[in-house]
C-alpha positions as CSV (number, residue, x, y, z in Angstrom):
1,X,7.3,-9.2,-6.2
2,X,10.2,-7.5,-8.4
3,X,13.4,-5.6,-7.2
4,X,15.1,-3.0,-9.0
5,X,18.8,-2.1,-7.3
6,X,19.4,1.5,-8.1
7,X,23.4,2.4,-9.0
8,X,24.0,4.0,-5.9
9,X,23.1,1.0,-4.0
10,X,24.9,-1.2,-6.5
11,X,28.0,0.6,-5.7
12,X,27.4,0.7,-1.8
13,X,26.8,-2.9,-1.5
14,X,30.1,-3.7,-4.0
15,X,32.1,-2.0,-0.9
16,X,31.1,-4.6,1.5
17,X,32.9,-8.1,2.1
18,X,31.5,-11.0,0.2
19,X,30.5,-12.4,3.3
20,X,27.9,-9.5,3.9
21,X,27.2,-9.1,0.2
22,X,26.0,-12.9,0.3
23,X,23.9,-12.3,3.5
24,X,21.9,-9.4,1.9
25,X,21.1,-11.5,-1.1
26,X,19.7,-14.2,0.9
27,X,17.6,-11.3,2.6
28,X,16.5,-10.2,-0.1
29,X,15.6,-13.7,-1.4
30,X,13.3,-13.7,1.7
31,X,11.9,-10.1,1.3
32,X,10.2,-11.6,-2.0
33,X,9.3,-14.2,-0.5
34,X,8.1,-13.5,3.2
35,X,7.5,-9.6,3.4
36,X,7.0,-11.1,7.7
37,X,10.4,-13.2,7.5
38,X,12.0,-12.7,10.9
39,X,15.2,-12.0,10.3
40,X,14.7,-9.3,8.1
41,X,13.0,-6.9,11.3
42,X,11.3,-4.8,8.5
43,X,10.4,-1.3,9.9
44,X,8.6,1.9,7.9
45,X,12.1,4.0,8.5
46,X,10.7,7.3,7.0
47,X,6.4,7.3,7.2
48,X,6.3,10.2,4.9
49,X,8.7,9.3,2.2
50,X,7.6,5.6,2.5
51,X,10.9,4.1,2.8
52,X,11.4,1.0,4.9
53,X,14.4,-0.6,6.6
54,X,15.6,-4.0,7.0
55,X,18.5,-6.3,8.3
56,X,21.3,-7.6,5.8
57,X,22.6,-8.6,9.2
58,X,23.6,-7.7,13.0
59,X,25.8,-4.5,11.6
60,X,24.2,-3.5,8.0
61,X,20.9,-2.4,7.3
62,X,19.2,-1.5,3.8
63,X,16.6,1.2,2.6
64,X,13.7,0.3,0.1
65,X,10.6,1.9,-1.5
66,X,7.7,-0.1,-2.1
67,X,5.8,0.8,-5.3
68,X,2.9,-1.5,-6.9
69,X,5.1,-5.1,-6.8
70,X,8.4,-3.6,-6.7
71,X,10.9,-3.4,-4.0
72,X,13.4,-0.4,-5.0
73,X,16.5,-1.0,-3.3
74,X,17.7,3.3,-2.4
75,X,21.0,2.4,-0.3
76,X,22.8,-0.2,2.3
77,X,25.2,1.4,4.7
78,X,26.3,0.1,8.6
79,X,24.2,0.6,11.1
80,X,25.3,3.5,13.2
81,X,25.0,1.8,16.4
């Protein structure tokens, strides 16, 4: 699988610390590599735009589109709860 990080989520993730910046690129690293990894806790977050969620960690989650082999990486934002 491929990623593609759109500007808007380039920006979004710039805004977090490097500490959480480092913990989404080793998710990511495990989304292409284990859709089923764990950690991640994948979910379909919106069934009819087909836009999943997953874990960057405890606090920050990130929003992805799947098309053919490509993950495309829409926004990563703080979980509201």
């Amino acid at each position: 699988m491929k990623y593609i990080l759109l500007k808007r989520f380039t920006k979004q993730l710039e805004n977090f610390s490097i500490s959480t910046q480092k913990k989404f690129w080793n998710q990511l690293d495990h989304l292409l590599n284990n859709f089923y990894y764990p950690s991640l806790q994948l979910k379909k977050y919106d069934e009819s735009r087909g836009i999943w969620q997953g874990r960057a960690d405890r606090k920050v989650r990130f929003y992805f589109l799947i098309e053919d082999d490509t993950y495309i990486l829409l926004e990563i934002k703080k979980h509201p709860k």
